[in-house]
PDB file with SEQRES, HELIX, SHEET and CRYST1 records, atoms N, CA, C and O in Angstrom:
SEQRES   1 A   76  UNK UNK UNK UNK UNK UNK UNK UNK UNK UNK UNK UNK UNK          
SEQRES   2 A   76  UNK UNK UNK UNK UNK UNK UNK UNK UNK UNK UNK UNK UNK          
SEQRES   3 A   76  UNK UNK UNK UNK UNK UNK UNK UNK UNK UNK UNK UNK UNK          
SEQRES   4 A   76  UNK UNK UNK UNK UNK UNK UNK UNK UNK UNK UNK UNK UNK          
SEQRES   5 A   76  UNK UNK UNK UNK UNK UNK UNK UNK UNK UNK UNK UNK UNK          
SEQRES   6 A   76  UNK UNK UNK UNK UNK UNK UNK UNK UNK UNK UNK                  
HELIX    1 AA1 UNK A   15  UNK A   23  1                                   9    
HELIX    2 AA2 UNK A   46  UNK A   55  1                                  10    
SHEET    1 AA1 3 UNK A  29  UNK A  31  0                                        
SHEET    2 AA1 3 UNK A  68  UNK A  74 -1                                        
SHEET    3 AA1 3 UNK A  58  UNK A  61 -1                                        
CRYST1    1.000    1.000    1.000  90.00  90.00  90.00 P 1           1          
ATOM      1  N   UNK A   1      90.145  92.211 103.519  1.00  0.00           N  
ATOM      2  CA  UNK A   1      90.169  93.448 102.771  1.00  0.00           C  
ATOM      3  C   UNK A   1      90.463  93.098 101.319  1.00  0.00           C  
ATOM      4  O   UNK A   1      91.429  92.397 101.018  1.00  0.00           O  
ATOM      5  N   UNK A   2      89.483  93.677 100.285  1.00  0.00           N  
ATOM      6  CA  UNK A   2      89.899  93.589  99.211  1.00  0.00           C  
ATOM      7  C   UNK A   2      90.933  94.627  98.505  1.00  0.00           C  
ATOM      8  O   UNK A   2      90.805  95.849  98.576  1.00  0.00           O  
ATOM      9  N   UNK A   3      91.918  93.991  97.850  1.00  0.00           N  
ATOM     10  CA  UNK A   3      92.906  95.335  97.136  1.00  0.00           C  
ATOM     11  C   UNK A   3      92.214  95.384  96.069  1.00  0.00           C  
ATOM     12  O   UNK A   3      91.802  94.466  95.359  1.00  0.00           O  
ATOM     13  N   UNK A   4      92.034  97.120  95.929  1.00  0.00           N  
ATOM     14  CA  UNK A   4      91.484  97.083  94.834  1.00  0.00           C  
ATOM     15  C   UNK A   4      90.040  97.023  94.550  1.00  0.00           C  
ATOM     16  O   UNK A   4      89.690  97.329  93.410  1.00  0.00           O  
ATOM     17  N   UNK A   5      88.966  96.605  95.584  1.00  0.00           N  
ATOM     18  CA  UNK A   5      87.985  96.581  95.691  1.00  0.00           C  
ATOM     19  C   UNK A   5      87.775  95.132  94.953  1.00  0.00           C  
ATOM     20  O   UNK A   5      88.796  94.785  94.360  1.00  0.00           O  
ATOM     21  N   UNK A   6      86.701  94.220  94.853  1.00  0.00           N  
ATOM     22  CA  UNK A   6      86.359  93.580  94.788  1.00  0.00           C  
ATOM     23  C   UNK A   6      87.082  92.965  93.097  1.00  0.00           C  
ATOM     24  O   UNK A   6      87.702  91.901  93.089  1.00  0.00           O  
ATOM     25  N   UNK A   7      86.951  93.532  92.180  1.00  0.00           N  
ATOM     26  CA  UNK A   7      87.254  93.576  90.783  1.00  0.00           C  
ATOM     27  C   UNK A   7      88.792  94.182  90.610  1.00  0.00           C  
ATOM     28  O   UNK A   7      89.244  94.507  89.511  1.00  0.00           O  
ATOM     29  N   UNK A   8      89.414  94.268  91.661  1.00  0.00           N  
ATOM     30  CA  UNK A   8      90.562  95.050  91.928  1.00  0.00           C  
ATOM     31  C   UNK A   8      91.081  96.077  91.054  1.00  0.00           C  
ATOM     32  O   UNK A   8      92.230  96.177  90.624  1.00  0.00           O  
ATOM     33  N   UNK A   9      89.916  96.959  90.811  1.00  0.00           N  
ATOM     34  CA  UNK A   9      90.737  98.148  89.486  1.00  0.00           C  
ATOM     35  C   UNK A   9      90.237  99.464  90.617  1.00  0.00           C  
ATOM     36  O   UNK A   9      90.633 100.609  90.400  1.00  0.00           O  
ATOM     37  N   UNK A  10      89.486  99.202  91.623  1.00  0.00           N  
ATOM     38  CA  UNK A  10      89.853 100.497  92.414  1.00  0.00           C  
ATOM     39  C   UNK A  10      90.959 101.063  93.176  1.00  0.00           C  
ATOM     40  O   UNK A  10      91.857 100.284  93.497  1.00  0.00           O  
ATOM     41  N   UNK A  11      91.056 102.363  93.543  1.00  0.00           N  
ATOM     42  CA  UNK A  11      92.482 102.663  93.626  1.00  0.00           C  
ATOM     43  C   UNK A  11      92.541 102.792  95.110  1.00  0.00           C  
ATOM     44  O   UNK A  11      93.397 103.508  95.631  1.00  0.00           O  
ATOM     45  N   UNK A  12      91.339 101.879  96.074  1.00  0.00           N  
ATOM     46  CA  UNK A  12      92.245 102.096  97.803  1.00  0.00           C  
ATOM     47  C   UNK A  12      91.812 100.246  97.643  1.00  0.00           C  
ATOM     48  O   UNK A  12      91.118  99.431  97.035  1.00  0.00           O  
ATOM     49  N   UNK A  13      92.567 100.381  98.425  1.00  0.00           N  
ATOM     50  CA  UNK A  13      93.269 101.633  99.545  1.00  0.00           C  
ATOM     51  C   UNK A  13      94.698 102.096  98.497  1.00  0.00           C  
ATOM     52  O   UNK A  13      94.991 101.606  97.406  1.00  0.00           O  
ATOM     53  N   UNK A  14      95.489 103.297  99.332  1.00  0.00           N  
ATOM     54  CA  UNK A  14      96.710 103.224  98.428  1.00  0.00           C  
ATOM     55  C   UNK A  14      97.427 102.237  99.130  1.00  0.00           C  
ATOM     56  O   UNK A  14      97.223 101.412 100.021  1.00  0.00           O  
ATOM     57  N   UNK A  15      98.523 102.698  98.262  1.00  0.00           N  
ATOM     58  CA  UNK A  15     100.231 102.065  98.527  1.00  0.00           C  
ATOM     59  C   UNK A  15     100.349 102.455 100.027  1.00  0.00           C  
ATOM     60  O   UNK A  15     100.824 101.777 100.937  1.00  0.00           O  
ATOM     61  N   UNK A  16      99.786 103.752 100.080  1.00  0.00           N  
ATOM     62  CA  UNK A  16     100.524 104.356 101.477  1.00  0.00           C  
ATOM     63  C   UNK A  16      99.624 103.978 102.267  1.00  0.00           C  
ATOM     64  O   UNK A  16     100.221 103.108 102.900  1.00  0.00           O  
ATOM     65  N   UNK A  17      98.626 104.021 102.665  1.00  0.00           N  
ATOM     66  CA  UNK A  17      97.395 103.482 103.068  1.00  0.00           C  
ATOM     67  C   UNK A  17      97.667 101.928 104.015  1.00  0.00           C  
ATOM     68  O   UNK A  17      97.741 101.665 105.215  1.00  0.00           O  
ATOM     69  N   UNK A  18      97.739 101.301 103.007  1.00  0.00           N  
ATOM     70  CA  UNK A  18      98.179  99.962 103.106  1.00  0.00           C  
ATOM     71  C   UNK A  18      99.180  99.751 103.698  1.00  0.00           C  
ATOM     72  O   UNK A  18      99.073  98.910 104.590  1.00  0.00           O  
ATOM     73  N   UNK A  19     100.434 100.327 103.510  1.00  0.00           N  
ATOM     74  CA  UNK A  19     101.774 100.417 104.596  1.00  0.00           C  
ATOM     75  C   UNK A  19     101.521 101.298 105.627  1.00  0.00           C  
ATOM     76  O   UNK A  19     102.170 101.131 106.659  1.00  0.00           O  
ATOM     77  N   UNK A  20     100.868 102.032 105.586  1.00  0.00           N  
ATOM     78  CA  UNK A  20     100.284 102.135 107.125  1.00  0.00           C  
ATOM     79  C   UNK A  20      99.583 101.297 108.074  1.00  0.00           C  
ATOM     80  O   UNK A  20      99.798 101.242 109.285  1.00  0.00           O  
ATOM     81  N   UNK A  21      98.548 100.517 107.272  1.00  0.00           N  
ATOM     82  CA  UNK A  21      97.664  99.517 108.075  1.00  0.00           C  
ATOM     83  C   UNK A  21      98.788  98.288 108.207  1.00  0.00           C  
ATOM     84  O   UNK A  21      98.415  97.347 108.908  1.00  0.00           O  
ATOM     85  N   UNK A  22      99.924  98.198 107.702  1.00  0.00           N  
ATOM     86  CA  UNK A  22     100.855  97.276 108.154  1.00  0.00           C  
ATOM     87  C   UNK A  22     101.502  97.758 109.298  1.00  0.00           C  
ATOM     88  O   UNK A  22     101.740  96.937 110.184  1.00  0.00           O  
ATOM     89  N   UNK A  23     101.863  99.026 109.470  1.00  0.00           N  
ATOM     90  CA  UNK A  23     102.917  99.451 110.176  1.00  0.00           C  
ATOM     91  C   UNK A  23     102.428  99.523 111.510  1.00  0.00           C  
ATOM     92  O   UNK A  23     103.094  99.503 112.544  1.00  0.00           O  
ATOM     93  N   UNK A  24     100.945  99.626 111.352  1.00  0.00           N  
ATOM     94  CA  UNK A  24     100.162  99.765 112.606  1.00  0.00           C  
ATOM     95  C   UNK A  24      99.434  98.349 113.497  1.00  0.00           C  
ATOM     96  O   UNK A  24      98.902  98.292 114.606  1.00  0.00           O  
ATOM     97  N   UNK A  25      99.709  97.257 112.403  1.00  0.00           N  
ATOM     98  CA  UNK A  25      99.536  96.205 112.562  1.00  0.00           C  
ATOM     99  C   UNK A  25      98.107  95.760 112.311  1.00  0.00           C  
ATOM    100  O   UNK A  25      97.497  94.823 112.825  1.00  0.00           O  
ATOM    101  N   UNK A  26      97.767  96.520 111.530  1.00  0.00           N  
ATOM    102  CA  UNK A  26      96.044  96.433 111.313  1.00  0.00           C  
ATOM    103  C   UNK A  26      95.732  95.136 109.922  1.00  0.00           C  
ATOM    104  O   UNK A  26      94.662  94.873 109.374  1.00  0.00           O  
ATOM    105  N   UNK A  27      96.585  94.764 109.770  1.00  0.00           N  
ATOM    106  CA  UNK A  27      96.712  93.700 108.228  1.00  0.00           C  
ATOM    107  C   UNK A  27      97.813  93.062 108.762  1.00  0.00           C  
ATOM    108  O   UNK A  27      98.735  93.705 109.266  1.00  0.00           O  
ATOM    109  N   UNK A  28      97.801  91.491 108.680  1.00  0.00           N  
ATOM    110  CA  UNK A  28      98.609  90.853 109.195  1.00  0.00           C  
ATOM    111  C   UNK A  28      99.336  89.221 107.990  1.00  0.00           C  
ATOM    112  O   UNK A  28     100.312  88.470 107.979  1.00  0.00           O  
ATOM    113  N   UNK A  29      98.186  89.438 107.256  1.00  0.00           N  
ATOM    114  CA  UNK A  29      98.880  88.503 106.062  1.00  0.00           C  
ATOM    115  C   UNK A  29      97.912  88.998 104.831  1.00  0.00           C  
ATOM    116  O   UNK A  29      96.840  89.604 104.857  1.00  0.00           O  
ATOM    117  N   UNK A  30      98.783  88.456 103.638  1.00  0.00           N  
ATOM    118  CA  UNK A  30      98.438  88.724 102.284  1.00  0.00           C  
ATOM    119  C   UNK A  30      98.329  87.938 101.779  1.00  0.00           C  
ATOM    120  O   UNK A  30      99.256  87.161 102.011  1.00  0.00           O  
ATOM    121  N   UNK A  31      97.458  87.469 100.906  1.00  0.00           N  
ATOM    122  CA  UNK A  31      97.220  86.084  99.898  1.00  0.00           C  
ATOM    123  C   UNK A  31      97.121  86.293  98.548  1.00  0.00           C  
ATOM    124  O   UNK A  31      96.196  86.675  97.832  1.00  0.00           O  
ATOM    125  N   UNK A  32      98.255  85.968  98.341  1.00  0.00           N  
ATOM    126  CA  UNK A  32      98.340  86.400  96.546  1.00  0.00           C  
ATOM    127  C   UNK A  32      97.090  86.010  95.933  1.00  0.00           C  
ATOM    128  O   UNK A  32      96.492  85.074  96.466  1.00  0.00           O  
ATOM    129  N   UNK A  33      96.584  86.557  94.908  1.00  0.00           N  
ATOM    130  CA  UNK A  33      95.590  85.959  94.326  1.00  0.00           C  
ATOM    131  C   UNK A  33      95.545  86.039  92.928  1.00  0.00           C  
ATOM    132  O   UNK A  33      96.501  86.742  92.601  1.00  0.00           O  
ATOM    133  N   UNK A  34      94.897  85.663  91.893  1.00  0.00           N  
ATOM    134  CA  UNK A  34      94.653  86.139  90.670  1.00  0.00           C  
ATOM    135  C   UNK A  34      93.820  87.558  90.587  1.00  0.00           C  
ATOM    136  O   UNK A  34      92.990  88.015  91.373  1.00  0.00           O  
ATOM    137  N   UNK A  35      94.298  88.049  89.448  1.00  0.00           N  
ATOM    138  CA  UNK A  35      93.343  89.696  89.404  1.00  0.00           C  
ATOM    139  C   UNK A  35      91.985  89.573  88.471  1.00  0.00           C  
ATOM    140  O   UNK A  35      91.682  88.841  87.529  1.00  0.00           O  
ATOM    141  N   UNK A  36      91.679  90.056  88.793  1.00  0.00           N  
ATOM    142  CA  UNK A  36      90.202  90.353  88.244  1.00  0.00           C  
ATOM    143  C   UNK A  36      90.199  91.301  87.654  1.00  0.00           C  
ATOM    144  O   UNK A  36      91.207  92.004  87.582  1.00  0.00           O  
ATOM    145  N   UNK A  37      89.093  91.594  87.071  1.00  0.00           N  
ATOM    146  CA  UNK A  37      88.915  93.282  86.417  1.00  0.00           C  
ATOM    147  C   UNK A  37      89.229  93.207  85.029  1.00  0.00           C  
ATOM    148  O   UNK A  37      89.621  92.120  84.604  1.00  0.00           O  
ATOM    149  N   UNK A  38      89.079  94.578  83.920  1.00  0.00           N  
ATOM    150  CA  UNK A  38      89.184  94.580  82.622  1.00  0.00           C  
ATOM    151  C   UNK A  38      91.035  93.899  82.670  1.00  0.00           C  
ATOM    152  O   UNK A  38      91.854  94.271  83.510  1.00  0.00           O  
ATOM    153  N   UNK A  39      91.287  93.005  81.703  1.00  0.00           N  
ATOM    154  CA  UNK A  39      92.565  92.666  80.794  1.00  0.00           C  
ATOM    155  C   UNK A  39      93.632  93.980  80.760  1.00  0.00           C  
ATOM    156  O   UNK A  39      93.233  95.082  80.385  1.00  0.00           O  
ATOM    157  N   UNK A  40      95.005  93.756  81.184  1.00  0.00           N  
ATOM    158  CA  UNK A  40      95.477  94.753  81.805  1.00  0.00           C  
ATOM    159  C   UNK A  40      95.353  95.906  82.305  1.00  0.00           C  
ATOM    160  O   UNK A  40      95.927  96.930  81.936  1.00  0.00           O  
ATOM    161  N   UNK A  41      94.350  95.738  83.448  1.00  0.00           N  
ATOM    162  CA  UNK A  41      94.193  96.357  84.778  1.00  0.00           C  
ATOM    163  C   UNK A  41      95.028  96.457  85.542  1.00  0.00           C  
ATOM    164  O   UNK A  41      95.541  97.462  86.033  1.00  0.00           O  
ATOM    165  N   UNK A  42      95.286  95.028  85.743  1.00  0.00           N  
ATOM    166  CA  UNK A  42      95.828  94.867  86.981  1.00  0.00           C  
ATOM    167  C   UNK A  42      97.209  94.742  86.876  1.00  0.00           C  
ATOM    168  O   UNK A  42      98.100  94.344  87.626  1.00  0.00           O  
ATOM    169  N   UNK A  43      97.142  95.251  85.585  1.00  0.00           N  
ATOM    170  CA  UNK A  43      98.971  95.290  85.515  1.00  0.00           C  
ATOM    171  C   UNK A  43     100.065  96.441  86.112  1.00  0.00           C  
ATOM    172  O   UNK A  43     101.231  96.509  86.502  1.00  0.00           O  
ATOM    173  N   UNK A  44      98.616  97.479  85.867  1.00  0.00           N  
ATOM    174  CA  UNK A  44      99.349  98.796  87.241  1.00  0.00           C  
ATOM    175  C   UNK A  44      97.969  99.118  87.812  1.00  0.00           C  
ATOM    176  O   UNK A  44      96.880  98.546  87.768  1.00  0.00           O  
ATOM    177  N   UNK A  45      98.443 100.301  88.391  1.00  0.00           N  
ATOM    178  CA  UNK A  45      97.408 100.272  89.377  1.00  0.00           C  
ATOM    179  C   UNK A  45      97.591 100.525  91.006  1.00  0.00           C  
ATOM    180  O   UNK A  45      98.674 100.637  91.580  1.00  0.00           O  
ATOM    181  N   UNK A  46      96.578 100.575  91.474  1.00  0.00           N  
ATOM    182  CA  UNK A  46      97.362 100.397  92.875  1.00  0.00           C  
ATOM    183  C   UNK A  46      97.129  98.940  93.645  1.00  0.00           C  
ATOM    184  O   UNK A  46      97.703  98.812  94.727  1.00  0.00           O  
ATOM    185  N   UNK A  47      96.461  98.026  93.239  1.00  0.00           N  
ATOM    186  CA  UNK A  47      96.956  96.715  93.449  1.00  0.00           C  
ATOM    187  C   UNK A  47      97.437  96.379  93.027  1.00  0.00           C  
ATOM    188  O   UNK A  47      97.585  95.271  93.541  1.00  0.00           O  
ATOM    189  N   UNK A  48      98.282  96.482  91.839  1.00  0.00           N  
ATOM    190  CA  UNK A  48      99.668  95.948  91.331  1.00  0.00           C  
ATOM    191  C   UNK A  48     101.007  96.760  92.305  1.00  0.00           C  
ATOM    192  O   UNK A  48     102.027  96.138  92.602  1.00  0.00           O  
ATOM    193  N   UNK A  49     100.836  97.852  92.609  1.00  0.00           N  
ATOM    194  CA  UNK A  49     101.773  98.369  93.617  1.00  0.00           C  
ATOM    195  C   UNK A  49     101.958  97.782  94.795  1.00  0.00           C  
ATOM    196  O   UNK A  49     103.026  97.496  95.337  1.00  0.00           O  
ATOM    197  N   UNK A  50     100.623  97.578  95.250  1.00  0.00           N  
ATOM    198  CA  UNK A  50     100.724  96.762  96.629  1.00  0.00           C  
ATOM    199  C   UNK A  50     101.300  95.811  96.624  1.00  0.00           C  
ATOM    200  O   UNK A  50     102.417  95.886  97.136  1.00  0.00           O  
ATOM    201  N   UNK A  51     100.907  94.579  96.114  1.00  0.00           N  
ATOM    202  CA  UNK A  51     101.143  93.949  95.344  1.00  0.00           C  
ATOM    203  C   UNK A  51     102.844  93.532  95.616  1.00  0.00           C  
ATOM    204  O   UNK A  51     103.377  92.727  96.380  1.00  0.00           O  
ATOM    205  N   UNK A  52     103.348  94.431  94.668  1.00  0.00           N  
ATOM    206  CA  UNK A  52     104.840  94.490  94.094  1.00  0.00           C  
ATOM    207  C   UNK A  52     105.205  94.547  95.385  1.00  0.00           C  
ATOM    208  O   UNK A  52     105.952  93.696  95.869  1.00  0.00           O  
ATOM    209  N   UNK A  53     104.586  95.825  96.262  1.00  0.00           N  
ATOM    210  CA  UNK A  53     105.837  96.379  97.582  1.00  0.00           C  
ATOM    211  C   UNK A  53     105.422  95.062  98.721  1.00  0.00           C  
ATOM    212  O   UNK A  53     105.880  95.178  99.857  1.00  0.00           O  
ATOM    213  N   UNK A  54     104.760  94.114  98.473  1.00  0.00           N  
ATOM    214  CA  UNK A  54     104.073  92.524  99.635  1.00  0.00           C  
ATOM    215  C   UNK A  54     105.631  92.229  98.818  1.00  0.00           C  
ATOM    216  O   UNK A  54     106.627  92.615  99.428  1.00  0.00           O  
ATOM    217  N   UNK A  55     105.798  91.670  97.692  1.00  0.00           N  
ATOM    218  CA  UNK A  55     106.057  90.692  97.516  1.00  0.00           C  
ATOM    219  C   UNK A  55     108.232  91.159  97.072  1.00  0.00           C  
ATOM    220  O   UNK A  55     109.047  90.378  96.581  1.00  0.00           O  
ATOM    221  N   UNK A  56     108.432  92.372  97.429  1.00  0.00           N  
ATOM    222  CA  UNK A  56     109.661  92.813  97.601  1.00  0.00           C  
ATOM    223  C   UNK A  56     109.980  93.025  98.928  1.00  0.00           C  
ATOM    224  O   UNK A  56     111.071  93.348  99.399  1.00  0.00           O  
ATOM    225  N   UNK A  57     108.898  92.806  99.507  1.00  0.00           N  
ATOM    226  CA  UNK A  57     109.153  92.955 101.318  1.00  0.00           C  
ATOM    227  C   UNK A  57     109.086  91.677 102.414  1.00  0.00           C  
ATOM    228  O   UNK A  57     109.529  91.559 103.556  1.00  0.00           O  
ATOM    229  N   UNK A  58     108.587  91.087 101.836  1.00  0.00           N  
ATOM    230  CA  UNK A  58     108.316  89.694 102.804  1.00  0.00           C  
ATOM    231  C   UNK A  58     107.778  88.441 102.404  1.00  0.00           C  
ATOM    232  O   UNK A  58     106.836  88.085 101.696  1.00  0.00           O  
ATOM    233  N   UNK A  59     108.823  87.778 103.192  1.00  0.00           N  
ATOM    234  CA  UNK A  59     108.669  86.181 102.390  1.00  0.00           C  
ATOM    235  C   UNK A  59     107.205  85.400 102.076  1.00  0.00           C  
ATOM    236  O   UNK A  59     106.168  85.408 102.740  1.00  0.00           O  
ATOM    237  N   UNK A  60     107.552  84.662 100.689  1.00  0.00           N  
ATOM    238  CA  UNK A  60     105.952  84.171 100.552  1.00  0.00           C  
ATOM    239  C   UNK A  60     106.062  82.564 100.830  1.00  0.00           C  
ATOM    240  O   UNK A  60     106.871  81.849 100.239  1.00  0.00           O  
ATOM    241  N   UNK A  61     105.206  82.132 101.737  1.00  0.00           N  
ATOM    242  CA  UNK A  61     104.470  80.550 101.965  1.00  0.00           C  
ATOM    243  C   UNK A  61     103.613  80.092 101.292  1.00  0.00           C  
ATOM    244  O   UNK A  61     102.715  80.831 100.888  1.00  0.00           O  
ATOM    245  N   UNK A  62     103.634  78.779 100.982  1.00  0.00           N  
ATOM    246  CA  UNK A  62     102.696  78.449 100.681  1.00  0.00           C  
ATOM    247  C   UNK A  62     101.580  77.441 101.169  1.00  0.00           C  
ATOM    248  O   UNK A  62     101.738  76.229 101.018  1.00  0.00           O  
ATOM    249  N   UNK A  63     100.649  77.878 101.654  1.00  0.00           N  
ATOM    250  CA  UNK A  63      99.797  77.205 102.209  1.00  0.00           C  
ATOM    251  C   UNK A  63      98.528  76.937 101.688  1.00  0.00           C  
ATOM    252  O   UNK A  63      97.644  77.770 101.487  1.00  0.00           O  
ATOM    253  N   UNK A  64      98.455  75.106 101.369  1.00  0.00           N  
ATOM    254  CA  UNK A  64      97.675  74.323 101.051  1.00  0.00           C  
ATOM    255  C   UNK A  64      97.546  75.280  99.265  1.00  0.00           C  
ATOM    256  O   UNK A  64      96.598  75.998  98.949  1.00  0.00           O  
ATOM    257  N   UNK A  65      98.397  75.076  98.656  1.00  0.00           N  
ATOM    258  CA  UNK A  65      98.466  75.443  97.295  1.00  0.00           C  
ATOM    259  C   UNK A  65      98.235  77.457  97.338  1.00  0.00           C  
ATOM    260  O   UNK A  65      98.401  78.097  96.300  1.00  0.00           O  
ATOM    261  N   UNK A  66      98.011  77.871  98.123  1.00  0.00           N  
ATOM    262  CA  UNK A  66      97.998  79.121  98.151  1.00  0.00           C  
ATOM    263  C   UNK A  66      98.972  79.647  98.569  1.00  0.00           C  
ATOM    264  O   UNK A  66      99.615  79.132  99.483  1.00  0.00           O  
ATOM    265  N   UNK A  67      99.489  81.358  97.732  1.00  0.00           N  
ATOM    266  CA  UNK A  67     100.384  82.097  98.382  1.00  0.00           C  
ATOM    267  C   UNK A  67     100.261  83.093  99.668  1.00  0.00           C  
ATOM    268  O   UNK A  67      99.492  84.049  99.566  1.00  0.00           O  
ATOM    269  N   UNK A  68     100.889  82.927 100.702  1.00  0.00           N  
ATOM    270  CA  UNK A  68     100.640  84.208 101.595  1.00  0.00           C  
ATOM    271  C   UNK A  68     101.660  84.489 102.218  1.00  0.00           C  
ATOM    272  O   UNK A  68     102.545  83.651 102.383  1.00  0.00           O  
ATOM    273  N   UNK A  69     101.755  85.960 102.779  1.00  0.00           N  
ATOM    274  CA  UNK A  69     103.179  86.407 103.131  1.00  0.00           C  
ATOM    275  C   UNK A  69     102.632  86.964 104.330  1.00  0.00           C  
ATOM    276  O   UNK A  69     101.558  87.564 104.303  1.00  0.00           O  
ATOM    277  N   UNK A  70     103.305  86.807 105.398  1.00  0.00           N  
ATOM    278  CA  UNK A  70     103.335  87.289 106.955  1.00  0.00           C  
ATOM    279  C   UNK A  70     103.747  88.583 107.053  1.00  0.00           C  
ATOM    280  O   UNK A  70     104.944  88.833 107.197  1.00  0.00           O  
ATOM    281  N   UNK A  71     103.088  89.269 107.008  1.00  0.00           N  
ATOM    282  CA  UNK A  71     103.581  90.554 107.035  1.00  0.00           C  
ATOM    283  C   UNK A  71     103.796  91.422 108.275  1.00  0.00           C  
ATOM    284  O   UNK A  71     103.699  92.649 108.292  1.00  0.00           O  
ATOM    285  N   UNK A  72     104.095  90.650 109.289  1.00  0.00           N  
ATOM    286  CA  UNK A  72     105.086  90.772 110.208  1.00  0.00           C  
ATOM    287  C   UNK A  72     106.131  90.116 110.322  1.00  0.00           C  
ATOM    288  O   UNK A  72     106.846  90.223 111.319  1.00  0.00           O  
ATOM    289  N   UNK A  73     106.444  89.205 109.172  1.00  0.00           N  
ATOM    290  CA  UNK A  73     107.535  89.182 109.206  1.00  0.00           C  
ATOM    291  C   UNK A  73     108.729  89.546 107.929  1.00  0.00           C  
ATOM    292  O   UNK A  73     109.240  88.877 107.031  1.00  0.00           O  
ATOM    293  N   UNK A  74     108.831  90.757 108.320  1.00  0.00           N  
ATOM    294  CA  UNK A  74     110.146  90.998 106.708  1.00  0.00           C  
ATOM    295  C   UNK A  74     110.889  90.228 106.317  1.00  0.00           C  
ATOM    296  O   UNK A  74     111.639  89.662 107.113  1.00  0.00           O  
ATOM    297  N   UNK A  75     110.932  89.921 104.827  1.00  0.00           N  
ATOM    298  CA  UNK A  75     112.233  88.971 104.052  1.00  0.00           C  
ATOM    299  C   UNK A  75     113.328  89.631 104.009  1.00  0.00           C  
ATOM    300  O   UNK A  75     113.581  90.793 103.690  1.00  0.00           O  
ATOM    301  N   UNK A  76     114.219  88.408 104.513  1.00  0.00           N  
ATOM    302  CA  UNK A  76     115.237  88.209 104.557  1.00  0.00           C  
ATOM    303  C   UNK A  76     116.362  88.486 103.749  1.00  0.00           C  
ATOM    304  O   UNK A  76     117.479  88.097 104.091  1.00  0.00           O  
TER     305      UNK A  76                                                      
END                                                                             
């Protein structure tokens, strides 16, 4: 799933959206990525929300130089 749509300046899914498809178990990890899109875009937004509420909620790994957070499992 892309946040944000491909260029990430679209606004789904939401915040709430998204913590639903967690809560329901429908999204199971997140991979930080770089943003795309016009030069502070992605500084709010609703992939910067998402975003924020991944990375205030559950621990991030790093695997093979990439970030991703288990989002079944809440930080600690």
């Amino acid at each position: 799933m892309a946040i944000g749509g491909f260029t990430g300046v679209d606004d789904s899914p939401t915040l709430e959206q998204f913590q639903g498809y967690v809560a329901d178990r429908e999204v199971r990890y997140f991979i930080a990525g770089e943003p795309f899109g016009p030069p502070g875009r992605h500084e709010s937004g609703t992939a910067a929300q998402i975003t924020s509420w991944v990375k205030q909620n559950f621990a991030a790994v790093d695997v093979g130089g990439a970030t991703v957070y288990d989002l079944a499992a809440p930080a600690t």
